[in-house]
N, CA, C and O atoms as CSV, one atom per row, in Angstrom:
chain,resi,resn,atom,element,x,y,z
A,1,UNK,N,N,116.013,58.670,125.074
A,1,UNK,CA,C,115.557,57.844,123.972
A,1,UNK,C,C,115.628,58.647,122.673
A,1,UNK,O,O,115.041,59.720,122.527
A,2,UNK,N,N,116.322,58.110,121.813
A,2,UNK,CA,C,116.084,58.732,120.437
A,2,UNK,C,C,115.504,58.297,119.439
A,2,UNK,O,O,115.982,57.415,118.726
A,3,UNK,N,N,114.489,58.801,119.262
A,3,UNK,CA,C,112.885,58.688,118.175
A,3,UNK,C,C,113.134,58.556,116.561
A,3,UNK,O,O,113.285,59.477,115.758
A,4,UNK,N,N,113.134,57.014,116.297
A,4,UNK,CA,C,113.177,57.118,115.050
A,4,UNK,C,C,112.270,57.088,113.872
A,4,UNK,O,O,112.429,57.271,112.665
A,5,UNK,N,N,111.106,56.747,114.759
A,5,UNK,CA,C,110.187,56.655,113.684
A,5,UNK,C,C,108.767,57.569,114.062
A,5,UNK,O,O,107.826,57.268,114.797
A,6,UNK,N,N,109.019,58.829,113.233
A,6,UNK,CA,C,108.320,59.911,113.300
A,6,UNK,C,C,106.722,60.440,112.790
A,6,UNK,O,O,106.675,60.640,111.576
A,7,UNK,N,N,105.333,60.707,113.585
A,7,UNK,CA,C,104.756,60.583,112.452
A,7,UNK,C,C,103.924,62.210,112.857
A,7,UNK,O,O,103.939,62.600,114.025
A,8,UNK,N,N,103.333,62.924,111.907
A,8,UNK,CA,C,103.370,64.109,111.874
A,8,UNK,C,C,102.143,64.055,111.398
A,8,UNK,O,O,101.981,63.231,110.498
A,9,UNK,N,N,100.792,64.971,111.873
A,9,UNK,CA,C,99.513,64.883,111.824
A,9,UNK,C,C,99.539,66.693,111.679
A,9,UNK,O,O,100.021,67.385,112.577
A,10,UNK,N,N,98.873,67.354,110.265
A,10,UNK,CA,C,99.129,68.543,109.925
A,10,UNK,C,C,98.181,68.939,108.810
A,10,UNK,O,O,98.610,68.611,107.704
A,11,UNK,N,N,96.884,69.622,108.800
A,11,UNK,CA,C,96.217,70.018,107.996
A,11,UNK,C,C,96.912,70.938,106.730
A,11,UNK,O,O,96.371,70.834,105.629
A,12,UNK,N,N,97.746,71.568,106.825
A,12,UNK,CA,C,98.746,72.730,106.418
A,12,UNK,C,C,99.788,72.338,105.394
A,12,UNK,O,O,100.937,72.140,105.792
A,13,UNK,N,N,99.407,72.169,103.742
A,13,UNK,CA,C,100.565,71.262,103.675
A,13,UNK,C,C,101.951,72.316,103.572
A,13,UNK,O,O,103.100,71.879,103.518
A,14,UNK,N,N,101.712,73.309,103.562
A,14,UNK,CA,C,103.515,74.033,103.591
A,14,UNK,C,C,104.084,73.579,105.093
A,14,UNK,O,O,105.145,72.958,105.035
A,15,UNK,N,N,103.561,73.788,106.376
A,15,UNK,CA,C,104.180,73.393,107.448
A,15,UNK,C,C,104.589,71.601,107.330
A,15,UNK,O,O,105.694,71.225,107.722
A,16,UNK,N,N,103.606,70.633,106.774
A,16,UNK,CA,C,104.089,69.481,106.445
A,16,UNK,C,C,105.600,69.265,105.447
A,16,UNK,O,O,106.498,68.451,105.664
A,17,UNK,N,N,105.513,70.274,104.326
A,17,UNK,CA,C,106.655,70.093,104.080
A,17,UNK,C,C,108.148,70.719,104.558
A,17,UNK,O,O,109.291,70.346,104.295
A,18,UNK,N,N,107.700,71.697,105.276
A,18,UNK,CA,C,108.745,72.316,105.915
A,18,UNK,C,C,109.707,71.062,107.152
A,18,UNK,O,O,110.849,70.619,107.274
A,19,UNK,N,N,108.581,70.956,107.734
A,19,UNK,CA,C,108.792,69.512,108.729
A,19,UNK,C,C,109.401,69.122,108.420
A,19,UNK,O,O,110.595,69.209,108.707
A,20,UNK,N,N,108.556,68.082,107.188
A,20,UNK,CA,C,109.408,67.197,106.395
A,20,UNK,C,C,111.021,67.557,105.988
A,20,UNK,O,O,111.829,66.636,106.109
A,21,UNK,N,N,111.431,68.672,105.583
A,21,UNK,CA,C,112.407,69.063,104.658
A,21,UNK,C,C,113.546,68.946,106.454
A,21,UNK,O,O,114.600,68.315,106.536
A,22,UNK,N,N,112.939,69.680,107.527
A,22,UNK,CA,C,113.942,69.677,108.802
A,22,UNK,C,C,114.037,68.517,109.195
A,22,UNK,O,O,114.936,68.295,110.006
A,23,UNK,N,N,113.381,67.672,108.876
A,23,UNK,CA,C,113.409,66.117,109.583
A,23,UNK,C,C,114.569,65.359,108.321
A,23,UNK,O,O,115.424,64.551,108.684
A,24,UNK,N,N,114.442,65.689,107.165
A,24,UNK,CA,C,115.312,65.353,106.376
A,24,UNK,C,C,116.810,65.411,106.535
A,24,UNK,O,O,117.735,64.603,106.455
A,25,UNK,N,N,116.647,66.940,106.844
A,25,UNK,CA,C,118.352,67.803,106.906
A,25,UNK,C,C,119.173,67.155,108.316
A,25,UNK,O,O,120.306,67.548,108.592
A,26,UNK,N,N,118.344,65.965,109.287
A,26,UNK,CA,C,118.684,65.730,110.622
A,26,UNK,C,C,119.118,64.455,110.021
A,26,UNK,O,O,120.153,64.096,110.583
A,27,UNK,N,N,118.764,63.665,109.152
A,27,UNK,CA,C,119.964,62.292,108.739
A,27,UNK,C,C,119.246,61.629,108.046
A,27,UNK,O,O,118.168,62.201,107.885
A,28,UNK,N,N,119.345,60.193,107.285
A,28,UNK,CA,C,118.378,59.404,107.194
A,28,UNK,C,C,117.766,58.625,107.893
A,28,UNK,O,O,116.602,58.254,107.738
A,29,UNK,N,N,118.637,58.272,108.850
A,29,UNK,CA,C,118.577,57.107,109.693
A,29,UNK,C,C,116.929,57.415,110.159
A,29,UNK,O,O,116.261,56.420,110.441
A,30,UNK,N,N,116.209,58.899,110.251
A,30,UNK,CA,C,114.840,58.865,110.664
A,30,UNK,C,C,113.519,58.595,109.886
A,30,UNK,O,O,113.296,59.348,108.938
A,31,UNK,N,N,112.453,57.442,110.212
A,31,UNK,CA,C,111.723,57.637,109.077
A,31,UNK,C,C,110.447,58.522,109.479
A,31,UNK,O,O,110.118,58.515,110.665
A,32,UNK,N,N,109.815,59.173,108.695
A,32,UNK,CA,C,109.238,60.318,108.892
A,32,UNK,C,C,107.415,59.968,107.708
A,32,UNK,O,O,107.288,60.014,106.484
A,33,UNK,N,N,106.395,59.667,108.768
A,33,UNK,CA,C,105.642,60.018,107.233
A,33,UNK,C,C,104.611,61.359,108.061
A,33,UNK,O,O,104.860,61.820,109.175
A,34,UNK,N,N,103.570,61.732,107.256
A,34,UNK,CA,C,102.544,62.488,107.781
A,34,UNK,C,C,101.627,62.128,107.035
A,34,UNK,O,O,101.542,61.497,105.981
A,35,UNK,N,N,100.669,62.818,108.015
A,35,UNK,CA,C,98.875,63.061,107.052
A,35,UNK,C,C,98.420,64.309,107.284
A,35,UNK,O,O,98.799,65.270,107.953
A,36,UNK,N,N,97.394,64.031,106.473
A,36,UNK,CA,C,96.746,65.468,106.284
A,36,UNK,C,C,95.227,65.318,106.865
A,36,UNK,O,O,94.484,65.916,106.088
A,37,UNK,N,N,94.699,64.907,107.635
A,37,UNK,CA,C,93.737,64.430,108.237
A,37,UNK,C,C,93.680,63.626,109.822
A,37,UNK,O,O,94.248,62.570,110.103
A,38,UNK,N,N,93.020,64.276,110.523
A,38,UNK,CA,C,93.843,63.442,111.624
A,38,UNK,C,C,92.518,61.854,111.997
A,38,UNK,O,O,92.706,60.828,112.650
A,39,UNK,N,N,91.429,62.281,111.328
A,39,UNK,CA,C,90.617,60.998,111.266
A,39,UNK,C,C,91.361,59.735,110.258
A,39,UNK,O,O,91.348,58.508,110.351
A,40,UNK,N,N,91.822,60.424,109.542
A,40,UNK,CA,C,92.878,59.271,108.545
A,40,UNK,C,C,93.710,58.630,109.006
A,40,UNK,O,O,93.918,57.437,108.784
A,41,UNK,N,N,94.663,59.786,110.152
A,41,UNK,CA,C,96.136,59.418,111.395
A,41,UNK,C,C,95.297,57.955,111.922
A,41,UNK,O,O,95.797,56.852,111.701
A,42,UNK,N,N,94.119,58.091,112.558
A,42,UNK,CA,C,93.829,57.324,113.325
A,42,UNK,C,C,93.535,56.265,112.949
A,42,UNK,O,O,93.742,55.283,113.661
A,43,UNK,N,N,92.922,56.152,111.623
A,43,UNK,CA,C,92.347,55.132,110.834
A,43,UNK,C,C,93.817,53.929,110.649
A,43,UNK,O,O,93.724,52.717,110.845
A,44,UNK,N,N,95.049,54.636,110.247
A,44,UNK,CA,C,96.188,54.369,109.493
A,44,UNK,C,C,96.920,53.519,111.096
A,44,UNK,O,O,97.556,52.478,111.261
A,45,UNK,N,N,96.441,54.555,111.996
A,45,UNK,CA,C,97.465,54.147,112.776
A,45,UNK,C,C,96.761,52.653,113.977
A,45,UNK,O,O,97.460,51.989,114.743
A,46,UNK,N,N,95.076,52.490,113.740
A,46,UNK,CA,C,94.682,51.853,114.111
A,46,UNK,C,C,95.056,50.302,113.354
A,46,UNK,O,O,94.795,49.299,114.018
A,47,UNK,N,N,95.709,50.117,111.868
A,47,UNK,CA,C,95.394,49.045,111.284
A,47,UNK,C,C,97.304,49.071,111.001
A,47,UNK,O,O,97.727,48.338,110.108
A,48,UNK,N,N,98.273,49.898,111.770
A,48,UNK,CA,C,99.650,49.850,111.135
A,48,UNK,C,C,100.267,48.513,112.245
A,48,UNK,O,O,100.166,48.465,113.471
A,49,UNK,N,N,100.774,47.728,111.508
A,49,UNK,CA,C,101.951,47.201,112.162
A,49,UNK,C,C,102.881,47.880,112.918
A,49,UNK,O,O,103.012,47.662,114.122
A,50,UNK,N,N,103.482,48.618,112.363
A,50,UNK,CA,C,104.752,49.581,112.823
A,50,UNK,C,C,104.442,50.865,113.018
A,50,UNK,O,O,104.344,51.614,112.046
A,51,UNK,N,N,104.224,51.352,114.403
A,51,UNK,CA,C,103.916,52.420,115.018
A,51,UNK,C,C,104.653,53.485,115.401
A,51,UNK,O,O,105.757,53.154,115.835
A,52,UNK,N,N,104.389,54.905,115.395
A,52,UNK,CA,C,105.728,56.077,115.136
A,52,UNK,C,C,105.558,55.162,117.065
A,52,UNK,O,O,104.901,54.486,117.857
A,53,UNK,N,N,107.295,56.245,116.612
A,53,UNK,CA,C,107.526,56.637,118.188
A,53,UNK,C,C,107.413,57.841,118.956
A,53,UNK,O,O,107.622,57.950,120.165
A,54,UNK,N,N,107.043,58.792,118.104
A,54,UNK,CA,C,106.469,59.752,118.467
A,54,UNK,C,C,105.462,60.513,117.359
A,54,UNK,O,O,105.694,60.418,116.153
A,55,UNK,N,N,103.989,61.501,118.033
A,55,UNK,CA,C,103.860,61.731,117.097
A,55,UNK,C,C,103.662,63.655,117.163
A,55,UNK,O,O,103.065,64.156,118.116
A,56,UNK,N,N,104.252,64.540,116.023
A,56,UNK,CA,C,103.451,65.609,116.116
A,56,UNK,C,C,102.414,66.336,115.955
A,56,UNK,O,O,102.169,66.445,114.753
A,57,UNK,N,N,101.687,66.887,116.609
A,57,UNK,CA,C,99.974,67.068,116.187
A,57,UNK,C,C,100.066,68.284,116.163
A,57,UNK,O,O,100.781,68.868,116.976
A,58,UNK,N,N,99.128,69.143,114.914
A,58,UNK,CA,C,98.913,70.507,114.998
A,58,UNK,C,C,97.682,70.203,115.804
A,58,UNK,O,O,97.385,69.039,116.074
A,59,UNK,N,N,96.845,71.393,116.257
A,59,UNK,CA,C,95.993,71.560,117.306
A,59,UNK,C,C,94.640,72.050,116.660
A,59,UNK,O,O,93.466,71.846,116.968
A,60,UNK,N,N,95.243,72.780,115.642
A,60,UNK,CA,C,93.557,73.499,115.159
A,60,UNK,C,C,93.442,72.634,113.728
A,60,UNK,O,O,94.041,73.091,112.755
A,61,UNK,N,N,92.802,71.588,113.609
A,61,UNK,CA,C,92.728,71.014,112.541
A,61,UNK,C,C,90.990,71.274,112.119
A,61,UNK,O,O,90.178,71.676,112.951
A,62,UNK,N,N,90.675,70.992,110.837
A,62,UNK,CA,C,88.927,70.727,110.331
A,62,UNK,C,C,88.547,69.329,111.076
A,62,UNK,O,O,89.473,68.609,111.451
A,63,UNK,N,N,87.578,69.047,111.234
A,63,UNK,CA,C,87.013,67.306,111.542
A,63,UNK,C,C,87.056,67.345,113.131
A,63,UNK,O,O,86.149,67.274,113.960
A,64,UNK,N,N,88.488,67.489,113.265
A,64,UNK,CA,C,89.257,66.371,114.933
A,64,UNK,C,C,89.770,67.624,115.518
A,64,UNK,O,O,90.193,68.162,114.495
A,65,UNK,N,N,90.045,68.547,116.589
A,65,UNK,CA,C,91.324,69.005,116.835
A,65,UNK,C,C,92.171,68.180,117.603
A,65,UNK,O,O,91.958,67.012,117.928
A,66,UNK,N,N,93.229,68.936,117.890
A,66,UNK,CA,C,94.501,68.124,117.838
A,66,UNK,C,C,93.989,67.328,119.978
A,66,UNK,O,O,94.434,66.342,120.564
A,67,UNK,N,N,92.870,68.467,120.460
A,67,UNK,CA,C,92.666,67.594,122.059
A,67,UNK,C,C,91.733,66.116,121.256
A,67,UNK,O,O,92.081,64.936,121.213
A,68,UNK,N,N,90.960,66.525,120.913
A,68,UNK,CA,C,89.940,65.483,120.431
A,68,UNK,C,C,90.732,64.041,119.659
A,68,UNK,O,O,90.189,62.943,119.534
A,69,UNK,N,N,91.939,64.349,119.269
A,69,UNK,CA,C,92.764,62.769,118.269
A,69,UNK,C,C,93.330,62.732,119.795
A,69,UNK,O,O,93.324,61.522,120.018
A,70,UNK,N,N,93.885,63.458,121.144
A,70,UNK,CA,C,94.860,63.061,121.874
A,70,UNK,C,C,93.738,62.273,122.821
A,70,UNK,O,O,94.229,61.378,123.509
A,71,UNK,N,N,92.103,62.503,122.975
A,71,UNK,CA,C,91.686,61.400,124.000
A,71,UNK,C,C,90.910,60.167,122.838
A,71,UNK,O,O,89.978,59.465,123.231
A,72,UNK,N,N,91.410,60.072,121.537
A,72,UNK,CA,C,90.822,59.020,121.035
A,72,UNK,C,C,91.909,58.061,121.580
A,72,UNK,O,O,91.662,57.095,122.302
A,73,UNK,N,N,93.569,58.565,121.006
A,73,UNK,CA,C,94.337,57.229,121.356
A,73,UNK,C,C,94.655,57.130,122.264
A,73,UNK,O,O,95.530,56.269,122.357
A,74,UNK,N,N,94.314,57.766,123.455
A,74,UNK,CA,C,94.357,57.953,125.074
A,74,UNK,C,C,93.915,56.605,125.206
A,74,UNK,O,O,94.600,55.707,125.696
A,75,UNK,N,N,92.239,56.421,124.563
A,75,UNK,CA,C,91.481,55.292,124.746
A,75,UNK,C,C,91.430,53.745,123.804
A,75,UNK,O,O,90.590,52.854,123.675
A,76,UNK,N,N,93.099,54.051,123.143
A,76,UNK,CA,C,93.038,52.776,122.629
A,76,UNK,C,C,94.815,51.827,123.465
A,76,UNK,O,O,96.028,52.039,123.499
A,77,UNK,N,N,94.089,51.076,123.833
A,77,UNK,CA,C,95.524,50.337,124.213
A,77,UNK,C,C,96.487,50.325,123.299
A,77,UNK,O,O,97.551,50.791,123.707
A,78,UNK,N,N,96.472,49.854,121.917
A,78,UNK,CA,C,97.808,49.921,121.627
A,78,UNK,C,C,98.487,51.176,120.828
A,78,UNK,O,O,99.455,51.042,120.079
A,79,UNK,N,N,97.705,52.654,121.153
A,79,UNK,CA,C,98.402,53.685,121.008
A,79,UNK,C,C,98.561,54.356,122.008
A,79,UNK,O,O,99.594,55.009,121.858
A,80,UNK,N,N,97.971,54.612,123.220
A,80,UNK,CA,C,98.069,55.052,124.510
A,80,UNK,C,C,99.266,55.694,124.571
A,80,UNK,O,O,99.367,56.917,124.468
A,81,UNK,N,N,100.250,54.895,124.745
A,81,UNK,CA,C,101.879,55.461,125.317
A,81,UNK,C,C,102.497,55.803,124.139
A,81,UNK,O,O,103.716,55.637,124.100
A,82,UNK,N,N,101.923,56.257,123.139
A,82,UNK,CA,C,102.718,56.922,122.181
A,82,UNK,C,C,103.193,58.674,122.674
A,82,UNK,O,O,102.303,59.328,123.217
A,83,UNK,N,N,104.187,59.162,122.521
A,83,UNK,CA,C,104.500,60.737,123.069
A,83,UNK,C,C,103.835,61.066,122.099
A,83,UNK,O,O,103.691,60.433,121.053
A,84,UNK,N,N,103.202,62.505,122.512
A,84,UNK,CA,C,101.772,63.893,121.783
A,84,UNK,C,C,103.024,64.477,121.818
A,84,UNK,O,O,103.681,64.114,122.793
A,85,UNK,N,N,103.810,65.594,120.764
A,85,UNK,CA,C,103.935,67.174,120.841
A,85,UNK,C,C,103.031,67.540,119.924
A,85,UNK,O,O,102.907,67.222,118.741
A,86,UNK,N,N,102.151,68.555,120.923
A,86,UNK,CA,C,101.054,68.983,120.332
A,86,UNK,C,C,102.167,70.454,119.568
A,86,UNK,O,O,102.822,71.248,120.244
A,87,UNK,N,N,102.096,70.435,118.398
A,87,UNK,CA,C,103.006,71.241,117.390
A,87,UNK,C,C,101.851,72.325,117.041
A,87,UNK,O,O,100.873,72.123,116.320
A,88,UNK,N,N,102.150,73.381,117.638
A,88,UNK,CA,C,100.727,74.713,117.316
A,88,UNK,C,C,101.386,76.080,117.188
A,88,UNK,O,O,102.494,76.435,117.587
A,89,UNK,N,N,100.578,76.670,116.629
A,89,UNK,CA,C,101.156,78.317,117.033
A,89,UNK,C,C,100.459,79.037,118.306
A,89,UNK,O,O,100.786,80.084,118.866
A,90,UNK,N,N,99.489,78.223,118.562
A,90,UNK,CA,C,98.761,78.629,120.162
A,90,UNK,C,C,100.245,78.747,121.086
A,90,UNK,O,O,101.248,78.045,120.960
A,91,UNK,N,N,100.014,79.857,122.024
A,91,UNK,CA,C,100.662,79.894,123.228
A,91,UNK,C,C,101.145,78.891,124.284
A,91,UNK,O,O,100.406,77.939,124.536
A,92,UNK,N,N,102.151,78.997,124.834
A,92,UNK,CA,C,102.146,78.008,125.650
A,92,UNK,C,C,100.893,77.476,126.998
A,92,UNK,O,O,100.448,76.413,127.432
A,93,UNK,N,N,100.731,78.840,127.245
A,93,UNK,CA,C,99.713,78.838,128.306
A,93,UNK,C,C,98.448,78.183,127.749
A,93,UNK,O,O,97.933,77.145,128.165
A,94,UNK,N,N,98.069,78.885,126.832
A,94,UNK,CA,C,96.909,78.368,125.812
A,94,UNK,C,C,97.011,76.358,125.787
A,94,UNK,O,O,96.091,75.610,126.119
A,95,UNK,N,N,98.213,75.991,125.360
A,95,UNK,CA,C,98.412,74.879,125.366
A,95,UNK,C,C,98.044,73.853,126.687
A,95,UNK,O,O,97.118,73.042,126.699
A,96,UNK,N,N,98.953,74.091,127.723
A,96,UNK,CA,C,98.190,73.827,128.859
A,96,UNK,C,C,97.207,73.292,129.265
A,96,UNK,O,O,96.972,72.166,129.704
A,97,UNK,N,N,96.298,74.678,128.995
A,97,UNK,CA,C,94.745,74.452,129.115
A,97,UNK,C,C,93.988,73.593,128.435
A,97,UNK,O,O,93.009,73.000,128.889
A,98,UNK,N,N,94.430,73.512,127.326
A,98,UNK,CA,C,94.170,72.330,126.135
A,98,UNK,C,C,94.190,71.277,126.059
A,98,UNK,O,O,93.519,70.633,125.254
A,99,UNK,N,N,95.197,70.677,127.120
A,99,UNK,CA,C,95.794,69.480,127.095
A,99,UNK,C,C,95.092,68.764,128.401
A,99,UNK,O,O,94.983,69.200,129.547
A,100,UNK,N,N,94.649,67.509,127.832
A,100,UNK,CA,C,94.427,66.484,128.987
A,100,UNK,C,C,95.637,65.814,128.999
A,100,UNK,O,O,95.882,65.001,128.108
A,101,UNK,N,N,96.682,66.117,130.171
A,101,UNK,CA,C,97.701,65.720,129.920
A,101,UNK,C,C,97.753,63.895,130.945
A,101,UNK,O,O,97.189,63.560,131.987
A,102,UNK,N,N,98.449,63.330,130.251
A,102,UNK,CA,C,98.717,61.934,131.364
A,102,UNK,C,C,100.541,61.782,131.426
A,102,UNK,O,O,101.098,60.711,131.668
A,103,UNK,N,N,101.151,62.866,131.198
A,103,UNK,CA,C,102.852,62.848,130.800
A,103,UNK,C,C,103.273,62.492,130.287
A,103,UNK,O,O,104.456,62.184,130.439
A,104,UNK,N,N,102.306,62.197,128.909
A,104,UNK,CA,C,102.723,61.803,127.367
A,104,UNK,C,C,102.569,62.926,126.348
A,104,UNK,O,O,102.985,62.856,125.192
A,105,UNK,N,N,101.863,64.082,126.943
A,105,UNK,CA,C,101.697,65.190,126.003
A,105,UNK,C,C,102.557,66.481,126.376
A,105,UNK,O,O,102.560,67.154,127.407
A,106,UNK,N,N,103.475,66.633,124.880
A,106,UNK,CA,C,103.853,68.164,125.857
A,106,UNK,C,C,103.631,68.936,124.134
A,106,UNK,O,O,103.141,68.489,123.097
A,107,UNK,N,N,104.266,70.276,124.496
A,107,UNK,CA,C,103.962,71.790,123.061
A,107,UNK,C,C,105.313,72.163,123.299
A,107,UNK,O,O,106.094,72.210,124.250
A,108,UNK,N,N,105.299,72.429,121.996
A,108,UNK,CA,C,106.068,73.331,121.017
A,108,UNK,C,C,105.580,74.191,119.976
A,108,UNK,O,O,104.877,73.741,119.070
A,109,UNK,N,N,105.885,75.315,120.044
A,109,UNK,CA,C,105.382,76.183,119.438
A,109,UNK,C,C,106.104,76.053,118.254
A,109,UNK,O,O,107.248,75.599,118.243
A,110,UNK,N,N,105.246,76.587,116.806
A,110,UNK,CA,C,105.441,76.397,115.580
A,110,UNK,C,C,106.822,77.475,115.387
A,110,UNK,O,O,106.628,78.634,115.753
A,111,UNK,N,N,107.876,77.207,114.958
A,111,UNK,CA,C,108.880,77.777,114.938
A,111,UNK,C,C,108.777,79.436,113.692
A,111,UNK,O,O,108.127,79.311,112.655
A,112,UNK,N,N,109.100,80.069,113.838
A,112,UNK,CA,C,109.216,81.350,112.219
A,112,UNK,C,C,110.361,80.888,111.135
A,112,UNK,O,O,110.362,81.314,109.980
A,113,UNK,N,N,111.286,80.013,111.619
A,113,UNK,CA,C,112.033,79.474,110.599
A,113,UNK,C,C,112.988,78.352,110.641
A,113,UNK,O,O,113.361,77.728,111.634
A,114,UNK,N,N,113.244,78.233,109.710
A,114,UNK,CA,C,113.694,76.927,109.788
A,114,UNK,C,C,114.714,76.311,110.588
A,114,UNK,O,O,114.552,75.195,111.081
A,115,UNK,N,N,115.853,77.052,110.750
A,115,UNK,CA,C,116.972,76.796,111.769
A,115,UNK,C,C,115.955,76.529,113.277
A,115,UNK,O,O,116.216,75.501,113.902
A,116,UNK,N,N,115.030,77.280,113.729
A,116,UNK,CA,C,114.770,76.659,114.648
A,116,UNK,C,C,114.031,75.353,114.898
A,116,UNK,O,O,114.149,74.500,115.778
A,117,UNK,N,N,112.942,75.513,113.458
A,117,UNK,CA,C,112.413,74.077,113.283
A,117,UNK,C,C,113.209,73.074,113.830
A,117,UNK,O,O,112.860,72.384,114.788
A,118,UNK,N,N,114.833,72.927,112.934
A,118,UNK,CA,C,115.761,72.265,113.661
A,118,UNK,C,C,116.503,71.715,114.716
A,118,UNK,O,O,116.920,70.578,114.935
A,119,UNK,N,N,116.574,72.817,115.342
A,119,UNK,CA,C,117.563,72.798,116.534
A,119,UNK,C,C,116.240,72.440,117.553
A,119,UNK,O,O,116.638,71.632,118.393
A,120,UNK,N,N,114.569,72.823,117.794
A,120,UNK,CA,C,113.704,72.025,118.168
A,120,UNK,C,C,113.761,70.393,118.047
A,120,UNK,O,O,113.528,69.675,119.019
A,121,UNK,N,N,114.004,70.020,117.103
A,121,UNK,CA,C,114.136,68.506,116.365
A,121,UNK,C,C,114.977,67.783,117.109
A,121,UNK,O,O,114.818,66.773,117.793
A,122,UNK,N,N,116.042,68.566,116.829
A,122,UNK,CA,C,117.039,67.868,117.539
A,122,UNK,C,C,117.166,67.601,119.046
A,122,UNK,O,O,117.735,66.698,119.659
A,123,UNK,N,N,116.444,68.693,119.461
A,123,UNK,CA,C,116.249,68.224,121.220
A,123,UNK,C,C,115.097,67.853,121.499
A,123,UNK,O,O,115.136,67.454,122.663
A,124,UNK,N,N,113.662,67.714,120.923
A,124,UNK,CA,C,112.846,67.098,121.102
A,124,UNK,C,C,113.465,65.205,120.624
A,124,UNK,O,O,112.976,64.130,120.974
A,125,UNK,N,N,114.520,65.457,119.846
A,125,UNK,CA,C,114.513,63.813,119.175
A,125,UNK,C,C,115.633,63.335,119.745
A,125,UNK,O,O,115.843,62.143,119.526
A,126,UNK,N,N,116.669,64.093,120.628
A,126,UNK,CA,C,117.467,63.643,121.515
A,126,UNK,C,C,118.471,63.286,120.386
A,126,UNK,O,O,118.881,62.136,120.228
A,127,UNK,N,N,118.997,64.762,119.292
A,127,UNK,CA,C,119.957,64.082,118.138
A,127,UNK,C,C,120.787,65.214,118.528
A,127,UNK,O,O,120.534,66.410,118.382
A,128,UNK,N,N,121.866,64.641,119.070
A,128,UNK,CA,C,123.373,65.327,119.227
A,128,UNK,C,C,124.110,65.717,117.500
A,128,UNK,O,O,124.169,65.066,116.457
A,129,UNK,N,N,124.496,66.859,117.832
A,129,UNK,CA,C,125.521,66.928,116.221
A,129,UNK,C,C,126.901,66.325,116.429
A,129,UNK,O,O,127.703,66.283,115.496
């Protein structure tokens, strides 16, 4: 499946725009928004018509962390089956442990630069060059 409509949950705004800028350089055809709050994500995403198809979550946020937003929409029917990459600089192992997983959540670790940001993107989003 290839994910076109992207939504990105990120306290951090340089990693938001970095995102943003790799999600750009991958085509238009993707639409991409974020927030900066993940009580807001939920608010936004509780009252949206048009729902990502996937979303990325940093993990250590203020308010929510990134387990605490993954069993709110766990518990709402019409976000449930949305895909989690929980997007962190935590470890993989670390991640794991973190995760109440139901095989909608998986990690990726926060990349050091941008080419990999990318080439992540592209195989998390199933985009051939």
């Amino acid at each position: 499946m290839q994910y076109q409509n992207i939504l990105l949950i990120d306290d951090d705004d340089d990693d938001r725009e970095i995102f943003k800028e790799a999600v750009k350089s991958l085509g238009n055809d993707i639409l991409y928004t974020d927030e900066k709050n993940p009580n807001q994500a939920l608010v936004k995403l509780r009252k949206s018509e048009l729902l990502p198809d996937i979303i990325f979550l940093d993990y250590n946020m203020p308010d929510m962390n990134g387990q605490e937003f993954i069993i709110q929409i766990r518990n709402e029917k019409r976000l449930k089956d949305i895909p989690v990459i929980l997007y962190s600089a935590y470890s993989k192992e670390a991640a794991e442990q973190l995760l109440l997983t139901n095989g909608n959540e998986f990690f990726i670790s926060k990349p050091y630069n941008f080419e990999d940001l990318k080439n992540i993107l592209k195989d998390v989003l199933n985009i051939s060059d």
